[in-house]
Residue, then its C-alpha position, 0 to 999 in steps of 0.5 A: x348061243x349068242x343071238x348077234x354071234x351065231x358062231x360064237x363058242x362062249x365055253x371054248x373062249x372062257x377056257x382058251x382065256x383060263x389056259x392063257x392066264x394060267x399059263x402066264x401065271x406060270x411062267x411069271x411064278x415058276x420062271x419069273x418071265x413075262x410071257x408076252x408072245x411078241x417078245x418070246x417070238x422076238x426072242x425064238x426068232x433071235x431078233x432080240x437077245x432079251x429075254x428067256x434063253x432060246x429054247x425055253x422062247x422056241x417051246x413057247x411058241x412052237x407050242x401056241x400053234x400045236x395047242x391050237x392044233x390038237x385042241x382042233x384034232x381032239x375037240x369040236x371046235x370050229x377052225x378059223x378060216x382066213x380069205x387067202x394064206x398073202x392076206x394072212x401073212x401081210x396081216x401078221x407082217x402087220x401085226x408084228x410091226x405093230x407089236x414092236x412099235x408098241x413095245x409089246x403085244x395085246x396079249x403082253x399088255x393085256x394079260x401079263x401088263x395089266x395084273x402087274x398094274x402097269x401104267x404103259x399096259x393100261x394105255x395100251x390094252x385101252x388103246x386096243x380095246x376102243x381101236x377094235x370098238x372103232x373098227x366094229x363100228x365102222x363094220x357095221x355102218x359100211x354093212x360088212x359085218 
């Protein structure tokens, strides 16, 4: 365990990240496509015509949330949990105005962009990472973490 982060689940995140990496790794050598989740669910959810073909889109993305739930169903990991399902929704209708307007999402950026040495990613993925620095300490000044 992590002293600050009681809940924290080291293992299970350095594996989520080697499944990730891997599985972005695959999808560039064996398909020669990017998998950044924006544009594969931009592409699943026939918002944009760029891309893989649709089906190969679809099964990447219907398999991010039936991964997490048989690694849920199969492993001790503890499940997220979320104040109310409205929060949840608006914050991803968020997120995905985010991903648009950015050309693409924190995992496109930071996984697939950055080890193609992408300029524009390297922006991003700092943009990102000094946004959620920010937000952490302005948390812990206000007292809510």
């Amino acid at each position: 365990m992590i002293p600050a982060f009681s809940h924290a689940q080291p293992l299970a995140g350095f594996v989520g990240g080697l499944m990730i990496g891997l599985a972005a790794a695959v999808m560039l050598l064996a398909l020669g496509r990017i998998a950044g989740v924006s544009g594969l669910a931009a592409r699943a959810l026939k918002l944009s015509d760029a891309g893989p073909p649709w089906a190969e889109a679809t099964a990447f993305v219907l398999g991010l949330p039936l991964g997490a739930w048989l690694l849920a169903a199969t492993a001790e990991v503890a499940p997220a949990h979320f104040p109310t399902t409205p929060l949840l929704l608006v914050a991803g209708l968020i997120v995905g105005y985010g991903t648009r307007l950015g050309s693409g999402c924190t995992s496109g950026h930071g996984v697939c962009g950055l080890s193609r040495l992408s300029r524009r990613s390297l922006v991003a993925t700092a943009l990102f990472m000094a946004s959620g620095f920010a937000t952490v300490a302005a948390m812990r000044l206000t007292g809510t973490l």
